[in-house]
MARTI-501201 format. One record per residue: residue number from 0; residue in one letter; x, z, y of N, C-alpha, C in turn. Coordinates in steps of 0.001 Angstrom, whole numbers, plus 500000, padded with zeros to 6 digits. Layout:
<pts>
     i   aa    neast      nup   nnorth   caeast     caup   canorth    ceast      cup   cnorth
   NUM    a        X        Z        Y        X        Z         Y        X        Z        Y
...
</pts>
This chain:
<pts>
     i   aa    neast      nup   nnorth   caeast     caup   canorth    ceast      cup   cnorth
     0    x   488221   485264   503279   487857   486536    503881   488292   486558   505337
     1    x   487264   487025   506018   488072   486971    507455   489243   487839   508035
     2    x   489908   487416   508818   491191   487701    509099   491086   489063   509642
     3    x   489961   489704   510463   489923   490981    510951   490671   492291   509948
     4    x   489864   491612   508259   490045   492500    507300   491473   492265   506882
     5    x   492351   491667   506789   493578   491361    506510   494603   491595   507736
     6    x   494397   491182   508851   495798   491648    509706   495621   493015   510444
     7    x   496175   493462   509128   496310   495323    509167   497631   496138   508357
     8    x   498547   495498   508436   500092   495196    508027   500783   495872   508604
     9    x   501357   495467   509326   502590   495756    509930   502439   496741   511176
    10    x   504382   497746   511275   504235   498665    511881   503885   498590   513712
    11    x   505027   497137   513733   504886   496940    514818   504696   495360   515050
    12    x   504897   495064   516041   504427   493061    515546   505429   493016   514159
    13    x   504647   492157   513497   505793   491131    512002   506835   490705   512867
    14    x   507858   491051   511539   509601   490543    511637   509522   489354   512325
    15    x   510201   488567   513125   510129   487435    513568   510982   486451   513056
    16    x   510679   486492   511713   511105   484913    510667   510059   483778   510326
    17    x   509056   484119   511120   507902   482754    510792   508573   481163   511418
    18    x   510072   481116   511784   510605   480144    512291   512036   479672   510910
    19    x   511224   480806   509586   512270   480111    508995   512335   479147   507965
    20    x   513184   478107   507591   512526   476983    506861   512936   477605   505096
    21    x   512983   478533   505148   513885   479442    503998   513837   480663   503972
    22    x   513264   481383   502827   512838   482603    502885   512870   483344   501499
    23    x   514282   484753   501562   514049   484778    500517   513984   485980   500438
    24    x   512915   486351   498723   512751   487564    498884   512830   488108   497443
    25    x   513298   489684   497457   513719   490354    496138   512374   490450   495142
    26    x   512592   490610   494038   511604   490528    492999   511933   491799   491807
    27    x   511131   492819   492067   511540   493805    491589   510600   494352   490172
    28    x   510154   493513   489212   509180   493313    488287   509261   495018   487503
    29    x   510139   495371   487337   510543   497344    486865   509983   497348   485609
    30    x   508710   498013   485078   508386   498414    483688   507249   497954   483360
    31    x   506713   497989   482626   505424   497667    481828   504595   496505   482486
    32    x   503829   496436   482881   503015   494891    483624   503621   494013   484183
    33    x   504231   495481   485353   504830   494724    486295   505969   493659   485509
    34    x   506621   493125   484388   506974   492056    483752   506024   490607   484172
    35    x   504789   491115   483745   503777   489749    483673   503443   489705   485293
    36    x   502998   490520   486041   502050   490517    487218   502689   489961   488781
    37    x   504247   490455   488751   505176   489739    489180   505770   488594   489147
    38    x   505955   487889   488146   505881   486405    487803   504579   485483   488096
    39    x   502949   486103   487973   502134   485425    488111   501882   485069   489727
    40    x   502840   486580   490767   502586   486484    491914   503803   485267   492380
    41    x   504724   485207   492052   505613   484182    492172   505110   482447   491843
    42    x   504304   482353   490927   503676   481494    490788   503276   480849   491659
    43    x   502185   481661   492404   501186   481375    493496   501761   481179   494899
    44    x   503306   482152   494939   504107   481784    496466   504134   480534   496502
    45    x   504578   479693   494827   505551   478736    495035   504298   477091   495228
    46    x   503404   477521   494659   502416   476784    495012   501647   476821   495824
    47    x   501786   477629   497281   501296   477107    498074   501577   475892   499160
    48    x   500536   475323   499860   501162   474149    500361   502200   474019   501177
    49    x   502296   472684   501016   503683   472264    502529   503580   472751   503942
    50    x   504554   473479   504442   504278   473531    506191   504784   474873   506192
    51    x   504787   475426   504813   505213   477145    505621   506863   476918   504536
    52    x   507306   478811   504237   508871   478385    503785   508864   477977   502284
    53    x   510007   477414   502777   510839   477499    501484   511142   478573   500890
    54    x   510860   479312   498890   511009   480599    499172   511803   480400   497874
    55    x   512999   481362   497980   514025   482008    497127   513912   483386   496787
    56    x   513977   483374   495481   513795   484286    495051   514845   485028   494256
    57    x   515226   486466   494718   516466   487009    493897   515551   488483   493334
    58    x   516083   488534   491958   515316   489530    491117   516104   490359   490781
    59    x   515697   491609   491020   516348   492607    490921   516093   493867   490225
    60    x   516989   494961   489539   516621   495887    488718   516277   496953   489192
    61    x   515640   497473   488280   515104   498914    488918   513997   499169   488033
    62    x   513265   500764   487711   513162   501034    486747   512726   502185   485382
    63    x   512513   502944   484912   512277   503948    483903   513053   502789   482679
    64    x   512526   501538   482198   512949   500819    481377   514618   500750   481373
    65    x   515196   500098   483007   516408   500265    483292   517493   501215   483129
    66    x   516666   503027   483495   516940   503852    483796   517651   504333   481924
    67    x   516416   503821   480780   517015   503733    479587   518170   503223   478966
    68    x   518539   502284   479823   519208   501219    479290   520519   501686   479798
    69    x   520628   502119   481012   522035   502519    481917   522261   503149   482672
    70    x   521668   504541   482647   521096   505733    482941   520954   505652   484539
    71    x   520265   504255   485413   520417   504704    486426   518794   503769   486859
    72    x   517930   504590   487657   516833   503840    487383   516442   502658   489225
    73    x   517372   503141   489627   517788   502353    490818   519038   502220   491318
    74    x   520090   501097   490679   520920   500637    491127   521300   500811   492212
    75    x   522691   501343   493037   523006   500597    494269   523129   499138   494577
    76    x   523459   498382   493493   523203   496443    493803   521973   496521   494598
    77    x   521311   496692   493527   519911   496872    494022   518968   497157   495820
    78    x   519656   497863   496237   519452   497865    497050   520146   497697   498194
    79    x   521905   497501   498268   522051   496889    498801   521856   494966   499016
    80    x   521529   494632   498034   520918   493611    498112   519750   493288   499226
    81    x   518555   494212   498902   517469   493936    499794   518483   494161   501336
    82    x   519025   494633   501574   519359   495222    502855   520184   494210   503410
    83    x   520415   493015   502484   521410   492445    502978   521073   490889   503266
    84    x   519963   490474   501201   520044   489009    501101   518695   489179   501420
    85    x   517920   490116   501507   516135   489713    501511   515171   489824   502614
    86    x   514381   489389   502839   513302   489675    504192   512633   490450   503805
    87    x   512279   490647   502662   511285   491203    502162   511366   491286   500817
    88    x   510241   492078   499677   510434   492146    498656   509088   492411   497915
    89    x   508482   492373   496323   507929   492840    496215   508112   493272   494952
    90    x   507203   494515   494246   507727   495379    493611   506766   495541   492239
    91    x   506887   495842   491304   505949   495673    490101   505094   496691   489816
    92    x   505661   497729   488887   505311   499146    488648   506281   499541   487973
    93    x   505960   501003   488322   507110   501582    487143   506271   502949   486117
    94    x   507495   502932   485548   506653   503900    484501   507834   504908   483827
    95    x   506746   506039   485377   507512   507599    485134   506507   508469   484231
    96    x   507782   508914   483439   507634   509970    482443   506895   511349   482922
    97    x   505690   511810   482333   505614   513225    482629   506026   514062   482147
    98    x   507223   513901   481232   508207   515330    480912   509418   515149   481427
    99    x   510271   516039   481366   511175   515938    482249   512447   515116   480912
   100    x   513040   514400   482368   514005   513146    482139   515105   512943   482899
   101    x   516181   514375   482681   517134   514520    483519   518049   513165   483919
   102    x   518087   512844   485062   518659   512545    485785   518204   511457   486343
   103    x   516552   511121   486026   515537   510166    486114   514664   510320   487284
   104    x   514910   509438   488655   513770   509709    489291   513191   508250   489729
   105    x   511637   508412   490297   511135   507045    490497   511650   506360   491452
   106    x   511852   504886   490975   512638   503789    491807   511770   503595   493190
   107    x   510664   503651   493213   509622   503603    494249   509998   504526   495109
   108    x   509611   505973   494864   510299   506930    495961   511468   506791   496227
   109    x   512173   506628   495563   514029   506339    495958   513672   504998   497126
   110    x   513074   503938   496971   513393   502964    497754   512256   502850   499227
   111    x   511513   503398   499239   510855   504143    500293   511891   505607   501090
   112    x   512705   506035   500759   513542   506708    501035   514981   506276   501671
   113    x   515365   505043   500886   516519   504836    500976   516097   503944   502354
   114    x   515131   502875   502705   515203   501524    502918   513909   502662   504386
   115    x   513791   503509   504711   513035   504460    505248   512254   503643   505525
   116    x   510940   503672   504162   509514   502819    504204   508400   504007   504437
   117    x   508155   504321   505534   507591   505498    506305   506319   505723   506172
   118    x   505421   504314   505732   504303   504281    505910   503804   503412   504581
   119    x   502551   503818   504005   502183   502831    502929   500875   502500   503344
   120    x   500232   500956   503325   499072   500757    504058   498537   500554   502597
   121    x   497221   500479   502351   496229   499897    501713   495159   499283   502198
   122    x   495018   498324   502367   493340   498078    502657   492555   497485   501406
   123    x   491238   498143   502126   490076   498290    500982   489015   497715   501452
   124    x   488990   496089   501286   487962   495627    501456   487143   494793   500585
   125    x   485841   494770   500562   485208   493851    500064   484702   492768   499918
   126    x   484492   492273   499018   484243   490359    499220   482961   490516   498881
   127    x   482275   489867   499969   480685   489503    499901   480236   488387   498490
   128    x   479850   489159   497713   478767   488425    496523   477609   488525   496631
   129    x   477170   486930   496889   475230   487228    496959   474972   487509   495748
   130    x   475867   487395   494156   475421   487584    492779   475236   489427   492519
   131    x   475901   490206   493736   475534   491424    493648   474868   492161   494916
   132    x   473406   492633   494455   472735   492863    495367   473167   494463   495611
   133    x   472769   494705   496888   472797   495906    497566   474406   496874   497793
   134    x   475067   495664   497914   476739   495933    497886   476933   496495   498933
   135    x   477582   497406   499100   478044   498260    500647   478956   497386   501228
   136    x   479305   497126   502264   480479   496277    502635   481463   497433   502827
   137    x   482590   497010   502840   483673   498079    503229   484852   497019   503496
   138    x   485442   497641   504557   486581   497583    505650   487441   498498   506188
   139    x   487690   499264   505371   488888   499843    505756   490368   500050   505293
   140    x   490979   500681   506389   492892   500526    505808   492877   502166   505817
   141    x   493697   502669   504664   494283   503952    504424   495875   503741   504551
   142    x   495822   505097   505453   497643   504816    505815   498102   506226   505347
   143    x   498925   506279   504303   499325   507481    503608   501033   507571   504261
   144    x   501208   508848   504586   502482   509270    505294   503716   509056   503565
   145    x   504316   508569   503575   505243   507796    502743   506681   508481   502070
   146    x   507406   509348   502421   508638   509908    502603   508657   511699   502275
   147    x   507373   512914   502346   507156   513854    502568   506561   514646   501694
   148    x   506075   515844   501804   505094   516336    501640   505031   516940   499732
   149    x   504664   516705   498764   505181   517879    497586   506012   516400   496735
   150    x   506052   515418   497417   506589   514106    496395   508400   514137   497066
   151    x   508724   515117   497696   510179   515077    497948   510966   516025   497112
   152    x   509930   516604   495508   510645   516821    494396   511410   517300   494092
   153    x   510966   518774   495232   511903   519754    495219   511423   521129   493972
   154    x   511566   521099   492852   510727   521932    491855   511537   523171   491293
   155    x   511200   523895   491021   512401   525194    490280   511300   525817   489136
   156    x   512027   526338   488577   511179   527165    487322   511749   528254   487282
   157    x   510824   529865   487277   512077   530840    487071   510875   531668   486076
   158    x   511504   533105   485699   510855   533750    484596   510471   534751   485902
   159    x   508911   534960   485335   508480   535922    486458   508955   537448   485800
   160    x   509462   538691   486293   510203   539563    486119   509222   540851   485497
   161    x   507982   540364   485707   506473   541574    485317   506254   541190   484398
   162    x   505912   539667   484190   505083   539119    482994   505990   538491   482049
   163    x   507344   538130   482247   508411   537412    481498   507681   536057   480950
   164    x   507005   535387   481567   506628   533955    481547   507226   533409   482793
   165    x   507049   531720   482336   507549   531157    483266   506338   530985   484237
   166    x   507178   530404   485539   506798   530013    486776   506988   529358   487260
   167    x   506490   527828   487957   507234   526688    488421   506606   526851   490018
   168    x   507603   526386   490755   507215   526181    492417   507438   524832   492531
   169    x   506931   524257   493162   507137   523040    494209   506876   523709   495602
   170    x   507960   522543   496402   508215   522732    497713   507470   521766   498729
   171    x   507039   522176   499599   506057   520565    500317   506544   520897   501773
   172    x   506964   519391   502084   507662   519351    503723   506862   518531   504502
   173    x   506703   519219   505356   505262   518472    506671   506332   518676   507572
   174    x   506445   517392   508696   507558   517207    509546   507062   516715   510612
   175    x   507056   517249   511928   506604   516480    513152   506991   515430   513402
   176    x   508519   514666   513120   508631   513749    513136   508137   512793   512643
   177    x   507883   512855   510852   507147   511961    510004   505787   511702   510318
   178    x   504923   512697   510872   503910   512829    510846   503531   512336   512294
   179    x   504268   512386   513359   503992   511580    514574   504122   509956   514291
   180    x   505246   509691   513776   505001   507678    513537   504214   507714   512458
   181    x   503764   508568   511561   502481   507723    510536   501549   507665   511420
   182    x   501133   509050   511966   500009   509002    513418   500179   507762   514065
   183    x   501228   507517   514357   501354   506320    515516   500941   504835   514949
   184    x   501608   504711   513404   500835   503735    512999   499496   503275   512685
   185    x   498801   504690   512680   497297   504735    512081   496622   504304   513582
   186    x   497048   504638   514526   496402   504901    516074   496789   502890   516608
   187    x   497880   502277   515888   497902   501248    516322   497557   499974   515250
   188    x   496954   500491   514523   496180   499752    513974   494982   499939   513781
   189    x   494392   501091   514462   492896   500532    514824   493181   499853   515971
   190    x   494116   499949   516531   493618   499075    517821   494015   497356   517263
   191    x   494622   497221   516849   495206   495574    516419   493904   495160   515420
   192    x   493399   496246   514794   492118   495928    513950   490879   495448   515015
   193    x   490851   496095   515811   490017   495945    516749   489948   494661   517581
   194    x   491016   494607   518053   491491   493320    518592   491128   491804   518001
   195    x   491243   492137   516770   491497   490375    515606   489591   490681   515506
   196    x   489028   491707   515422   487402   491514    515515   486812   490937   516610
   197    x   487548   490825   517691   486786   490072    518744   486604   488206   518815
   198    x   487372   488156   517421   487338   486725    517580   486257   486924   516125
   199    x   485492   487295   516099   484929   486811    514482   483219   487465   515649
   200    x   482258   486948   515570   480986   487249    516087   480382   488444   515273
   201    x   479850   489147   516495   479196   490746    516194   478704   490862   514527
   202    x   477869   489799   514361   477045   489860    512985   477662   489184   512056
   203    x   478978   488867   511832   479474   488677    511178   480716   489498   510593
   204    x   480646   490683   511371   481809   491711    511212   481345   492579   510308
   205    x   482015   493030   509641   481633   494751    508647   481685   495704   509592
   206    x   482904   496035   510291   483013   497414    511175   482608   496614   512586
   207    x   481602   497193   512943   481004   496773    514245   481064   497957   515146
   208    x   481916   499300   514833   481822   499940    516287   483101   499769   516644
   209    x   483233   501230   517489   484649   501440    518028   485938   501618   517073
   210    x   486747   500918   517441   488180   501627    516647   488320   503037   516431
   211    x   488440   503167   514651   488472   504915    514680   489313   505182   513712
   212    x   489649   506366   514134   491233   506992    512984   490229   508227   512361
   213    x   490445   508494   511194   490370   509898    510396   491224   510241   510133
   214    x   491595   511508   509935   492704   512188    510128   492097   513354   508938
   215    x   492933   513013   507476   492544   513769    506250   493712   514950   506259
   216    x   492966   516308   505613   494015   517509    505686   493140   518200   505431
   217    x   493700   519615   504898   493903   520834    504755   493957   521235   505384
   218    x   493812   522478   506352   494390   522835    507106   493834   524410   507229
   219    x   492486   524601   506727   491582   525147    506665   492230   526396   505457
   220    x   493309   525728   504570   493837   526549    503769   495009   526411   503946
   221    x   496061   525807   504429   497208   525241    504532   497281   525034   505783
   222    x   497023   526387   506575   497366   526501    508122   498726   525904   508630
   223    x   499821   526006   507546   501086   525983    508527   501633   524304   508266
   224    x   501315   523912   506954   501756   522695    506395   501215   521389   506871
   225    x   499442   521649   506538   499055   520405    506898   498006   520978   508417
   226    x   498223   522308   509080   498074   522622    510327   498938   522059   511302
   227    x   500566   521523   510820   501541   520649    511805   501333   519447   511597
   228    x   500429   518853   510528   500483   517511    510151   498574   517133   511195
   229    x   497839   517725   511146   497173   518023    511629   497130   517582   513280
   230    x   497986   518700   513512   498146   518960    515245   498849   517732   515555
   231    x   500184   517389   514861   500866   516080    515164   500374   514761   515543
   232    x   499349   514405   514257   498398   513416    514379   497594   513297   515533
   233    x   496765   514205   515506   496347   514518    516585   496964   513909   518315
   234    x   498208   514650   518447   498885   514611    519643   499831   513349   520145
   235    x   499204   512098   519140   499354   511322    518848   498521   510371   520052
   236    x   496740   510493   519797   496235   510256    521028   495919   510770   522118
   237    x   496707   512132   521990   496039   512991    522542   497141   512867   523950
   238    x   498314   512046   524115   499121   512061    524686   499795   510353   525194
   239    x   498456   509703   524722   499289   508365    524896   497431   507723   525151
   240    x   497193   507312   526603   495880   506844    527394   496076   505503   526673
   241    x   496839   504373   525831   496830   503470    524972   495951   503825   524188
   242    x   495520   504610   523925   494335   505144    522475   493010   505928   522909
   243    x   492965   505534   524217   491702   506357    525096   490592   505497   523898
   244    x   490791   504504   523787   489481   503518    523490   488996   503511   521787
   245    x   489969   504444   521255   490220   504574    519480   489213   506109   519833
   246    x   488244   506063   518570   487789   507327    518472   488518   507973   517188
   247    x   488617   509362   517367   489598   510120    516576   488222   511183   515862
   248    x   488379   511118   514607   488011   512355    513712   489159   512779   512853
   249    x   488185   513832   511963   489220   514431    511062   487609   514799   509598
   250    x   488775   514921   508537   488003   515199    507414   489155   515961   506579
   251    x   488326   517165   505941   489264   518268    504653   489347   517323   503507
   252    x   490274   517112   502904   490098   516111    501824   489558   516352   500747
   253    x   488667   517212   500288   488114   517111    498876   486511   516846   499977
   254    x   486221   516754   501073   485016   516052    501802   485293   514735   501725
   255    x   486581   514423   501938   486830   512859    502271   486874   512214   501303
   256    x   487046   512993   499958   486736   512297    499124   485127   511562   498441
   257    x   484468   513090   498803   482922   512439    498887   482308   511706   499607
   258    x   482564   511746   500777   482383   511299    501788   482402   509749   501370
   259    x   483926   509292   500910   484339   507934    500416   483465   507280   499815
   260    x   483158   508361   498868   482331   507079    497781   480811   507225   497752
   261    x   480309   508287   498960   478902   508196    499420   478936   507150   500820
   262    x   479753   507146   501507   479741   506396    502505   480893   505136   503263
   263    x   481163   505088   501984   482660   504234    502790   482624   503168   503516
   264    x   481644   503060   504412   481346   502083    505198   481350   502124   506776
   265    x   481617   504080   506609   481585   504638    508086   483020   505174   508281
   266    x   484193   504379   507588   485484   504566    507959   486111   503542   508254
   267    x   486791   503671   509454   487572   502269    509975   489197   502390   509139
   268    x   490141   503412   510150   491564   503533    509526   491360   505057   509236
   269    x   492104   505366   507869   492194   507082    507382   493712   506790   507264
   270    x   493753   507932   507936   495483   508371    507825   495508   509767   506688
   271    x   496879   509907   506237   496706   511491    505295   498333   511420   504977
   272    x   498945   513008   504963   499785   513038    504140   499842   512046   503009
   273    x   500894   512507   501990   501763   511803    501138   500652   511749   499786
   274    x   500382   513065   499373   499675   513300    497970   498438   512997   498607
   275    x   497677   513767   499403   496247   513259    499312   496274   511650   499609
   276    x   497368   510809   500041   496671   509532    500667   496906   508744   499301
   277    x   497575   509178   498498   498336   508499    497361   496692   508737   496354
   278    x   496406   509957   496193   494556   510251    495289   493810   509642   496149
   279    x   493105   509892   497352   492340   509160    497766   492538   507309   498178
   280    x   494070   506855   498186   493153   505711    498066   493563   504834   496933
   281    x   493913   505678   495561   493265   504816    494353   492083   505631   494046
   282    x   491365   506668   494402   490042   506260    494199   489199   505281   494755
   283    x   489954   505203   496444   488969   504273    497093   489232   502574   496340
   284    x   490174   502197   494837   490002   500869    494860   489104   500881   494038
   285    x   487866   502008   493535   487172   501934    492388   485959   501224   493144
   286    x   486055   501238   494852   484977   500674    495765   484645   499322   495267
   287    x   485848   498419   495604   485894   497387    495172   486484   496946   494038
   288    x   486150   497144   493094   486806   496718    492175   487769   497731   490974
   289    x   488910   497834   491291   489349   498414    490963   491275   498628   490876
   290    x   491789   499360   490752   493416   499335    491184   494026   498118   491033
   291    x   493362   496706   490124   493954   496091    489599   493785   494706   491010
   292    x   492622   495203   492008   492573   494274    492699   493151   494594   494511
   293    x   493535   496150   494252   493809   496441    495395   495732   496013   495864
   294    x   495928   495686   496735   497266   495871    497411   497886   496666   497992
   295    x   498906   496612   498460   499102   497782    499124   500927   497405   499813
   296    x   501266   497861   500504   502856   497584    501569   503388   499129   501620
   297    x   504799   499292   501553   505401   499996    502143   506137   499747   503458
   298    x   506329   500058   504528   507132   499765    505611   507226   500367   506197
   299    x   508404   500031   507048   509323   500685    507595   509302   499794   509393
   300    x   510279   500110   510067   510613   499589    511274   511117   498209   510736
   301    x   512187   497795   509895   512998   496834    509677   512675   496570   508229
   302    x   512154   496686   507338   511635   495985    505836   510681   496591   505104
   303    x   509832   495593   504718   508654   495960    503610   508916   495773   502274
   304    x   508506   496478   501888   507946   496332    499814   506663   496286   499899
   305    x   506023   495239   499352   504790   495335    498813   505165   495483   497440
   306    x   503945   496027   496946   503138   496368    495952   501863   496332   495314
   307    x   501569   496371   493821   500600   496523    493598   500117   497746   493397
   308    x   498507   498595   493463   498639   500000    493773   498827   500550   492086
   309    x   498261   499820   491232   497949   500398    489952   500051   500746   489223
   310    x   499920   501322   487803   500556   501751    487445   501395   500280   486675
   311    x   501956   500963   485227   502921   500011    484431   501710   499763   483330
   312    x   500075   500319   483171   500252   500085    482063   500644   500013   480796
   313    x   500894   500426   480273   501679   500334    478835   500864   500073   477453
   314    x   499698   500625   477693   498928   500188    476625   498471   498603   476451
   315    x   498466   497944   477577   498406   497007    477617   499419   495183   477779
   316    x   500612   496318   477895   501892   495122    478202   502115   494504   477670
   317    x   502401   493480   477912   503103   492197    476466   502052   491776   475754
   318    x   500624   491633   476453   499843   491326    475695   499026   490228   476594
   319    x   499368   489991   477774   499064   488752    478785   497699   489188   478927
   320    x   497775   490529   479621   495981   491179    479846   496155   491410   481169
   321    x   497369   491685   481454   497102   492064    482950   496439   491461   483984
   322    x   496045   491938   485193   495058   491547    486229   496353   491502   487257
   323    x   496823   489704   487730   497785   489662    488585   496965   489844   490077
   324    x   496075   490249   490041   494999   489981    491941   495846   490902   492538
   325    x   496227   492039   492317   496655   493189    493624   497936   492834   493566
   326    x   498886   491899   493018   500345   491633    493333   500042   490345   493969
   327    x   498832   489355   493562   498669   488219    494392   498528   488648   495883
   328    x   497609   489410   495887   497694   489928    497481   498754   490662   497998
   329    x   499236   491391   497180   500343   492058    498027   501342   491524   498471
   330    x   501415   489884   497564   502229   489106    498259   501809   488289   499580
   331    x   500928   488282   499448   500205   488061    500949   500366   488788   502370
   332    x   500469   490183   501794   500560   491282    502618   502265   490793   503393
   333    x   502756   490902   502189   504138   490250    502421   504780   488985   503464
   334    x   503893   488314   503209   503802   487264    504124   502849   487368   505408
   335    x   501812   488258   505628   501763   488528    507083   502733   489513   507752
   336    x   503352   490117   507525   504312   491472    508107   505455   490120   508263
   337    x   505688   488886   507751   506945   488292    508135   506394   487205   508980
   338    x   505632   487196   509121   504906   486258    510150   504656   484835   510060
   339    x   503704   485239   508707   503460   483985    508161   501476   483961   507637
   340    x   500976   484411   508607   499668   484698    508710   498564   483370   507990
   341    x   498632   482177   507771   497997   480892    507686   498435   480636   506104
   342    x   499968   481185   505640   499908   480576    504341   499278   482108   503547
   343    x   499129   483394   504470   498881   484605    503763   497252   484181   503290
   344    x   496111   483973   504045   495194   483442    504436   494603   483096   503302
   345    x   495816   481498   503242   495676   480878    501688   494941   481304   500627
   346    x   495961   482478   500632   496382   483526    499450   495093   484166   499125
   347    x   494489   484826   500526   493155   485673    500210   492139   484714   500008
   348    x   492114   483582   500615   490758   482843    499956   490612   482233   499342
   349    x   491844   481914   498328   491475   481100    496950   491354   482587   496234
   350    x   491863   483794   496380   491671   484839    495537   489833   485035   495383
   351    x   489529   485268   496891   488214   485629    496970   487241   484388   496517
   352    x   487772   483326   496383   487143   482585    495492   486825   482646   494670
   353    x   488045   482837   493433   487701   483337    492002   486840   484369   492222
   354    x   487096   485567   492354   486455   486931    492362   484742   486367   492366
   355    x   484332   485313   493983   482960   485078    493936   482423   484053   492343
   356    x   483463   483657   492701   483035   482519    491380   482763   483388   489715
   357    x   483396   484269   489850   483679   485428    488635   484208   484319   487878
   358    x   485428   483549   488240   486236   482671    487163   487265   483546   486650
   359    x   487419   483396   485344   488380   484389    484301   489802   483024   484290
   360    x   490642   483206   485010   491999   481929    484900   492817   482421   484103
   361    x   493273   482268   482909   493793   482576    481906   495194   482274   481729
   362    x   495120   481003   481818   496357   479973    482011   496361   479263   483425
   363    x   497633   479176   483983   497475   478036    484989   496890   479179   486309
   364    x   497876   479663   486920   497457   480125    487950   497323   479450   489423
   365    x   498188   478187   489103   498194   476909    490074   496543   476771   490519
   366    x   496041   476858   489160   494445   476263    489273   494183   476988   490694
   367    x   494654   478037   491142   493877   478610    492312   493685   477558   493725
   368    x   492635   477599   493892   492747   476116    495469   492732   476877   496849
   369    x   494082   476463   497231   493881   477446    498434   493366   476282   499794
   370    x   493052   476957   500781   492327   476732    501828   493083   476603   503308
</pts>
């Protein structure tokens, strides 16, 4: 796949360890799949060819499964570890309860919090099959604001005093600060997107215009919340002549959602709060495929988690069904943000191989031939 569609990573240039002969990174496999899907992505690090690192791997807990076992579903080891022995990491799924599970919260938000992973990228692109006719191409990255917004799980329940039923509130925090560096990341990666297209020829590109940001919200009902998340974004290019050359829209998100799957071919980068970017872009992996093939990064200034976007699964665990593609890539993802772009590469085009080939690899994930 060409590189335009892939180096769309990182916040600011990748960490500068592509000089190291040794590289090691945490392995955070958590509940249900993530057992199988994490090991299959380890597989594929360790078999790629000679010339890039050496990679070590330290595995670490974390959890709903964990959280059973020793009432804590993210360790402090745990994370002081990444902070200490790892470059990087990648992460499985977990599997949170929808009833309440005092003293239980998700290891994911905790470590996007703790390790301040500010930004979660996805990209959503497609692999050209001549075996499927009239395929839309699609190329784009969704950058969901990471840290904010009704997932900072602030909830109360009280008895309403008229009706003597209950009542639950959630609290949702829109922050100029948060919401200016997600802006900032969305605004500098159309331009780095833009950039890596000038080396691939006009008719061979998917997004052939200008670099463009969408900017998803509410605001229309949610004047004050996602009206600062809104304006922020916004004042983002609106204040920095670096982004004269990025065209800026905006979309209400239950449009952007139609919009998506009538046209997703006329979006370059979508930025969005926390909850809408988290719904809209696992709908957008139903474009291609489906959650099981999409990737996805958390990051920060100083460390990433990749991930795969889909869940734990459970109906299916322990039964060697899982679909390892969106942890294969996310380890990829992993390896361009550390600056290791040629063995990431690898990664995507023996993937997009299979996919064209529609080969089912059962056993033997080695079999993959990278490039």
């Amino acid at each position: 796949m060409a590189l335009t569609l892939r180096r769309s990573l990182a916040t600011k240039a990748p960490q500068v360890v592509s000089n190291y002969k040794s590289l090691t990174l945490g392995l955070l496999p958590a509940d249900g799949i993530g057992q199988e899907v994490i090991p299959a992505a380890k597989q594929v690090l360790e078999a790629l060819p000679s010339g890039g690192p050496h990679f070590n791997f330290l595995h670490l807990d974390a959890g709903y499964e964990h959280f059973m076992k020793t009432g804590k579903a993210l360790p402090e080891e745990t994370i002081e570890k990444l902070k200490t022995e790892c470059a990087g990491a990648l992460f499985g799924a977990v599997s949170s309860p929808s009833f309440k599970a005092p003293g239980y919260s998700s290891p994911i938000v905790g470590l996007r919090k703790k390790l301040d992973l500010y930004a979660n990228l996805r990209p959503v692109v497609s692999v050209a099959n001549p075996k499927i006719p009239n395929q839309k191409p699609i190329d784009l990255l969704l950058i969901r604001e990471n840290t904010e917004c009704l997932y900072i799980k602030q909830e109360r329940e009280e008895i309403d005093p008229v009706t003597g039923l209950r009542v639950a509130w959630a609290e949702r925090k829109i922050s100029e600060y948060a919401s200016r560096r997600c802006g900032k990341v969305a605004f500098d990666m159309a331009l780095t997107r833009d950039k890596l297209r000038q080396s691939i020829p006009v008719e061979k590109r998917i997004w052939k215009g200008r670099p463009q940001v969408t900017i998803v919200h509410k605001s229309n009902v949610m004047s004050i919340t996602d009206g600062l998340w809104r304006e922020t974004v916004r004042s983002v290019k609106e204040t920095n002549s670096i982004y004269d050359g990025v065209e800026m829209k905006e979309q209400l998100v239950d449009s952007m959602v139609y919009r998506l799957f009538r046209e997703p071919h006329l979006f370059d980068v979508i930025v969005a709060p926390n909850m809408y970017g988290d719904i809209v872009s696992d709908g957008a992996a139903a474009l291609v495929g489906s959650l099981g093939v999409v990737p996805s990064a958390n990051v920060g200034d100083d460390f990433v988690i990749a991930e795969p976007v889909h869940g734990s699964a459970p109906d299916i665990a322990g039964q060697n069904k899982a679909n390892p593609i969106a942890t294969i890539r996310s380890a990829a993802l992993l390896l361009e943000h550390l600056g290791f772009p040629h063995q990431a590469m690898a990664i995507y085009n023996a993937v997009d191989t299979v996919l064209i080939r529609a080969e089912i690899i059962q056993n033997g994930l080695t079999r993959l031939k990278f490039s």
